[in-house]
C-alpha positions in Angstrom: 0.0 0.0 0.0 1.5 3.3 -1.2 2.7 5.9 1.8 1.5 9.2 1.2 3.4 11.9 1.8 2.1 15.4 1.9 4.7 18.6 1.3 3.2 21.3 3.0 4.6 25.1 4.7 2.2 28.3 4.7 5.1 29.9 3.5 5.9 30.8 -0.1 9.0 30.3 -1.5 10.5 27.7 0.5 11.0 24.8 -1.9 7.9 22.6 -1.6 7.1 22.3 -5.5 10.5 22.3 -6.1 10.9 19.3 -3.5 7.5 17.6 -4.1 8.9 17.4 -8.2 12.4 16.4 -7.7 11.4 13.5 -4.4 9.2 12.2 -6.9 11.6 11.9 -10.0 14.5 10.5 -7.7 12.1 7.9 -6.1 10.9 6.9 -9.7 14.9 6.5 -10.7 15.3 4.6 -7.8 12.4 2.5 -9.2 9.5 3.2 -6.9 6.0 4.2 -8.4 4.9 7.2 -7.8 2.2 9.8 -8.0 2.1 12.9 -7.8 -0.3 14.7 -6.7 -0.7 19.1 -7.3 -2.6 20.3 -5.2 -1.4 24.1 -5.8 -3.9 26.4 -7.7 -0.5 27.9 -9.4 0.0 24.7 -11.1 3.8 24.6 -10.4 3.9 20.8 -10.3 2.7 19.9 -13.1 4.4 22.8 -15.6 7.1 22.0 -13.8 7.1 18.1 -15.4 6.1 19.1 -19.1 2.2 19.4 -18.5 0.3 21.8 -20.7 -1.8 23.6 -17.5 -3.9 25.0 -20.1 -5.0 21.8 -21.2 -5.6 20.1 -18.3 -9.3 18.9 -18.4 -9.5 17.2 -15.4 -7.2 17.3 -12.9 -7.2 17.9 -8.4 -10.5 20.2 -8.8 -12.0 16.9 -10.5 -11.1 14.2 -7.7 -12.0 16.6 -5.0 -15.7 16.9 -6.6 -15.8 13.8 -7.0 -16.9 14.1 -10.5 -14.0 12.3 -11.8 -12.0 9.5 -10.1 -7.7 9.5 -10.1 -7.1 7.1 -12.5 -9.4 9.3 -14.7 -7.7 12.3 -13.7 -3.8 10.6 -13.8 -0.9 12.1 -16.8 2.2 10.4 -17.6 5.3 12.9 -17.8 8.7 13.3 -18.6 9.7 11.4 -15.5 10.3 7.5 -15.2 7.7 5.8 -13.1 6.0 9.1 -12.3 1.8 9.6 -12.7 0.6 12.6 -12.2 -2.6 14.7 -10.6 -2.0 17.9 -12.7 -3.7 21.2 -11.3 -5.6 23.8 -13.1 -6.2 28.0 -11.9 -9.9 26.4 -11.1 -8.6 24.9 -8.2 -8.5 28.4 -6.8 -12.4 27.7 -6.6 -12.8 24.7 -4.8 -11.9 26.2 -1.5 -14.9 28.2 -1.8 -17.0 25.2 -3.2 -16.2 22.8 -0.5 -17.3 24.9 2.4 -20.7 23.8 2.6 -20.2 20.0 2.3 -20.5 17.3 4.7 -16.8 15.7 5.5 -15.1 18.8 3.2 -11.8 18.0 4.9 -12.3 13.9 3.8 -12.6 15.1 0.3 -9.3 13.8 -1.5 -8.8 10.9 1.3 -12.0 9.3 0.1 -10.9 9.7 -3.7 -7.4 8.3 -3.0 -8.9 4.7 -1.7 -9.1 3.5 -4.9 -5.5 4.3 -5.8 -3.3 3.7 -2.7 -2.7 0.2 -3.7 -1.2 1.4 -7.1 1.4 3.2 -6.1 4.6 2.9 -3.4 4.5 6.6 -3.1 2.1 9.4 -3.1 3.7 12.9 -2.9 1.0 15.7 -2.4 2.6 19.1 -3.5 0.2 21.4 -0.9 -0.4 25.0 -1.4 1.1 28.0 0.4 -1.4 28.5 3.0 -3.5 26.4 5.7 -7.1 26.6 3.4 -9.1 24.0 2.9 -7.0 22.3 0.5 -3.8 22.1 2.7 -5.8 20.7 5.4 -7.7 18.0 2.6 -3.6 17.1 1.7 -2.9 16.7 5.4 -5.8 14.7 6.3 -5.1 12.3 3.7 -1.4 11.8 4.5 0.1 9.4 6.3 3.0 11.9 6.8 3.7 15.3 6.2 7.9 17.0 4.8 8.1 20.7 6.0 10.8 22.2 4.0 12.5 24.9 5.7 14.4 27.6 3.8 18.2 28.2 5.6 17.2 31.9 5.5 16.2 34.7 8.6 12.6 34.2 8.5 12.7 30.5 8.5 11.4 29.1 11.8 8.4 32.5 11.2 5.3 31.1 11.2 6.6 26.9 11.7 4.8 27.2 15.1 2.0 28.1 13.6 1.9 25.0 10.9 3.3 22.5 13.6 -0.1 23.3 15.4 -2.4 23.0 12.8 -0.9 19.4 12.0 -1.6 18.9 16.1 -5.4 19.6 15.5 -5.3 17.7 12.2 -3.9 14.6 14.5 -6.4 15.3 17.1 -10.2 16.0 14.9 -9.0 14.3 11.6 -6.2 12.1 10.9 -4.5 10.8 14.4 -2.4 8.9 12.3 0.0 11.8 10.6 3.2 11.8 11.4 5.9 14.4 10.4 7.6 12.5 7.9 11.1 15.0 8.5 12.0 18.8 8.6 13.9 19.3 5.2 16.4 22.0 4.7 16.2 23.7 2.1 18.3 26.7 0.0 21.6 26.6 1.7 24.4 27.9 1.2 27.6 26.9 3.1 29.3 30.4 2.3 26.7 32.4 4.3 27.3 32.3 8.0 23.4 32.4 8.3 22.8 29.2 6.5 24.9 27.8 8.5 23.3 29.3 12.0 19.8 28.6 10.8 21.0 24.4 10.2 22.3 24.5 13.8 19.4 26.1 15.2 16.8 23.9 13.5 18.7 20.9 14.5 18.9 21.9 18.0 15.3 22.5 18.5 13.9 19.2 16.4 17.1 16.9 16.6 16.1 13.5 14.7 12.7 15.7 12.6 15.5 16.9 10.7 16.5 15.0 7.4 20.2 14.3 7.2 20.0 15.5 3.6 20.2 19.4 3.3 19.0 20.8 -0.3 21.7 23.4 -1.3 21.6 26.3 -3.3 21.8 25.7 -7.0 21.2 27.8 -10.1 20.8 23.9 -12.4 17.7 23.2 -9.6 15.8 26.6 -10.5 16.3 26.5 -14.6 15.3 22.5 -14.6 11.3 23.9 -14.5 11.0 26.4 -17.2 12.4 23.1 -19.4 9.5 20.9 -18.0 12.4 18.9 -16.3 13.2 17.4 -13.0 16.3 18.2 -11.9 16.9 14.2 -12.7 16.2 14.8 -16.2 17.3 18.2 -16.7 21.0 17.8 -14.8 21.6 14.6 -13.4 25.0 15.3 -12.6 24.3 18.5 -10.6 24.3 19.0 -6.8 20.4 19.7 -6.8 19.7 16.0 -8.5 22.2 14.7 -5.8 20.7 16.4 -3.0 17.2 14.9 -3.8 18.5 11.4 -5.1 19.8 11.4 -1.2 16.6 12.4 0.3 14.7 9.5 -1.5 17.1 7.1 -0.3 17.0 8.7 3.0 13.0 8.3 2.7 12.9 4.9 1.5 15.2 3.7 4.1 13.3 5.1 7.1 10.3 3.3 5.4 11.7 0.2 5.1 12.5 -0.5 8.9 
């Protein structure tokens, strides 16, 4: 039964598409199935693999209605052994849609029953907030990644995420765990990368991946070439960071 795995921070910017794309490629590579799931009105996740967003006719908005089912809804892509849920700028409606239905927050845990046995992997990509689709990702996960940028503002507003996932565990899914805190954007040259690593490490000890995603100009180009990093560079520190956080993952999972 596939473990899924949602990649969720309020904050903007801090390398959850980016990490959601590339964990996916490197755990196809390393011959796991995946899907992927976007769950990101801003479609990231999906351009960022070669899909038309344009042209995306049914997609996340579709398997949180419930008027189409995931296999319906699944795209292949430029990355081996990688489905995925593409998004569409309609998702921006669903938060508003959902509101008055019974079990709202159930909506994409219900859908996913019929594909969890599919796949070793599902990676959710969430969006940068705590709406109704964040908490829909979250409720559905088994575990939640919380990537953390190595920057000044990086523990801002972690409290507030860390409790939400609390009430999640308490009203709607006691079973999420937090999969890992992932570091994200560092640079070893910058004395505050360096502090901000420390810190984090001090405060959550073993919720901190071993694997620290570094700065790299190949990991930001890969995207507007529909490309993992895999793909795009497989040679590059980006596509060796991530290859080491899906080992890292698979091991943890295999104990």
């Amino acid at each position: 039964m596939g473990k899924i795995i949602a990649i969720a921070n309020q904050k903007g910017g801090v390398g959850k598409t980016t990490t959601s794309v590339n964990l996916a490629a490197s755990l196809g590579v390393l011959e796991k199935k995946v899907l992927l799931i976007d769950a990101d009105p801003q479609a990231n996740a999906s351009s960022g693999l070669g899909i038309d967003v344009e042209s995306v006719e049914i997609g996340t908005y579709q398997i949180l209605e419930h008027s189409n089912t995931p296999k319906e809804a699944v795209v292949k892509c430029s990355a081996p052994n990688v489905d995925v849920i593409p998004a569409h700028i309609d998702l921006v409606a669903i938060e508003i849609e959902l509101v008055d239905k019974e079990n709202r927050e159930y909506m994409l845990k219900k859908a996913l029953e019929s594909v969890t046995e599919d796949y070793d992997y599902i990676i959710i990509d969430c969006a940068p907030s705590l709406g109704l689709l964040t908490l829909n990702a979250l409720t559905a996960a088994n575990s939640v990644i919380i990537p953390i940028q190595c920057e000044y503002f990086a523990l801002e507003g972690l409290g507030k995420l860390l409790n939400t996932i609390k009430s999640i565990q308490k009203i709607h899914n006691p079973d999420l765990d937090i999969e890992g805190l992932l570091l994200t954007m560092y640079d070893s040259r910058l004395r505050l990368s360096n502090q901000v690593v420390e810190e984090v490490q001090k405060h959550f000890n073993d919720m901190v991946f071993e694997t620290v995603i570094q700065r790299n100009v190949k990991l930001s180009e890969a995207p507007s070439f529909g490309e993992s990093i895999i793909n795009y560079d497989a040679t590059s520190k980006g596509a060796t960071n991530y290859l080491h956080l899906a080992q890292e993952i698979i091991k943890k999972n295999s104990n």
